[in-house]
C-alpha positions as CSV (number, residue, x, y, z in Angstrom):
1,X,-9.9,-45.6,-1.8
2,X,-8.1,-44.8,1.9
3,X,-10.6,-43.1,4.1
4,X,-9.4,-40.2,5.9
5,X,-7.6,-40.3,9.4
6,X,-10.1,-37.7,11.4
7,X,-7.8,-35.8,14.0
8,X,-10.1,-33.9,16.8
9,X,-8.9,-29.8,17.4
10,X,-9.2,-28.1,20.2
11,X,-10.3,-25.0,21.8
12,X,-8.4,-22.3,23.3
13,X,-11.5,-21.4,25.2
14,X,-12.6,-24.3,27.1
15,X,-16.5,-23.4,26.6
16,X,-15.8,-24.3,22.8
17,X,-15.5,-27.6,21.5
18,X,-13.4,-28.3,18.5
19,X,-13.9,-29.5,15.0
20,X,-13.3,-32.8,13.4
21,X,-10.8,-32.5,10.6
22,X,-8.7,-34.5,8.3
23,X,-5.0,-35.5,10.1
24,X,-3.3,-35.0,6.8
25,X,-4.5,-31.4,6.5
26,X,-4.0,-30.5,10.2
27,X,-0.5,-32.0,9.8
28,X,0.4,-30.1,6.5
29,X,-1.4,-26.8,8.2
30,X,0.5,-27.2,11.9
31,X,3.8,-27.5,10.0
32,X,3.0,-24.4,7.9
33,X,2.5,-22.6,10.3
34,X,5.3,-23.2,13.2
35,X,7.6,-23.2,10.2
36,X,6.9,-19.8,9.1
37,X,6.7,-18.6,13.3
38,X,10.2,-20.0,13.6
39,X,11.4,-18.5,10.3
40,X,10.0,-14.9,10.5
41,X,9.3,-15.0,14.7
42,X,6.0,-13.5,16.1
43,X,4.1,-12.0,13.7
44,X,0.3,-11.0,13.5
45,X,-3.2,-13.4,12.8
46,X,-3.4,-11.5,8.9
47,X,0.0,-11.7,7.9
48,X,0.6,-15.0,9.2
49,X,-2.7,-15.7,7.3
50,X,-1.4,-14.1,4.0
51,X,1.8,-16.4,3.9
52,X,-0.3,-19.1,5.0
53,X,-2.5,-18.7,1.9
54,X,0.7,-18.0,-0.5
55,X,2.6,-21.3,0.0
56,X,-1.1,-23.4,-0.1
57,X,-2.2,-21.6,-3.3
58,X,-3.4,-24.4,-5.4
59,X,-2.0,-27.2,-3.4
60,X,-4.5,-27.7,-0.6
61,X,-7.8,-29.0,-0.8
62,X,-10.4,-26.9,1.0
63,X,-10.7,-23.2,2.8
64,X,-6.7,-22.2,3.1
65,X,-8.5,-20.0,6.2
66,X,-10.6,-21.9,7.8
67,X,-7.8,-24.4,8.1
68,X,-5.4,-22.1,9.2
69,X,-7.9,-20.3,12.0
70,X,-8.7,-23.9,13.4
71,X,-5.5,-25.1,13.4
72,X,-4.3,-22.1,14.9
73,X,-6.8,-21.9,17.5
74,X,-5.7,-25.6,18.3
75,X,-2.0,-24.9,18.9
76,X,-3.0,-22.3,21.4
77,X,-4.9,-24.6,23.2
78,X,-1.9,-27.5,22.8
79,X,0.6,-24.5,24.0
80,X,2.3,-24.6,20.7
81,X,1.7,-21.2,20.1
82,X,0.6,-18.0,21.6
83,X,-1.4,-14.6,21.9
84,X,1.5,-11.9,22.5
85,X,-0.6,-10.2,25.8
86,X,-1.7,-6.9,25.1
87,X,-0.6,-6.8,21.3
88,X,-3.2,-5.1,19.1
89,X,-3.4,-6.4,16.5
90,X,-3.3,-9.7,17.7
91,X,0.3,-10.8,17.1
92,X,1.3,-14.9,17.2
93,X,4.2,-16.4,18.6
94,X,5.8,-20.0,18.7
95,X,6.0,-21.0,22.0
């Protein structure tokens, strides 16, 4: 049996350290979601979230959430995506 690739995250807030996940899942998560960003533009955390959740229903192994907060919180930090400043609720942009 392969063993997982791990793939360190990062932290948009540099007092925070990251989390250890698998690279496949971060991969399959990080295309999920710049996909959807370029194909429906900035949008906010819950409905990004929600079509996050629709296209991984029953083909992802794990919390479809959790994945996507972590993942998302790491492509801030990266500067693949961002906070729209001053957006309430938050709203998510490709960068």
């Amino acid at each position: 049996m392969a063993v997982a690739e791990p793939f360190l995250t990062l932290h948009p807030d540099s007092k925070k350290q990251g989390v250890r996940i698998e690279k496949a899942k971060y991969d399959v998560m990080r295309t999920a979601i710049l996909e959807n960003l370029q194909r429906h533009g900035a949008m906010t955390f819950s409905r990004l979230g929600a079509l996050i959740e629709d296209l991984m229903q029953g083909n992802f192994d794990g919390s479809v959430m959790w994945y996507y907060t972590t993942v998302k919180l790491d492509l801030e930090a990266r500067g693949e995506v961002r906070r729209v400043p001053g957006s309430k609720p938050q709203l998510i942009e490709a960068c």
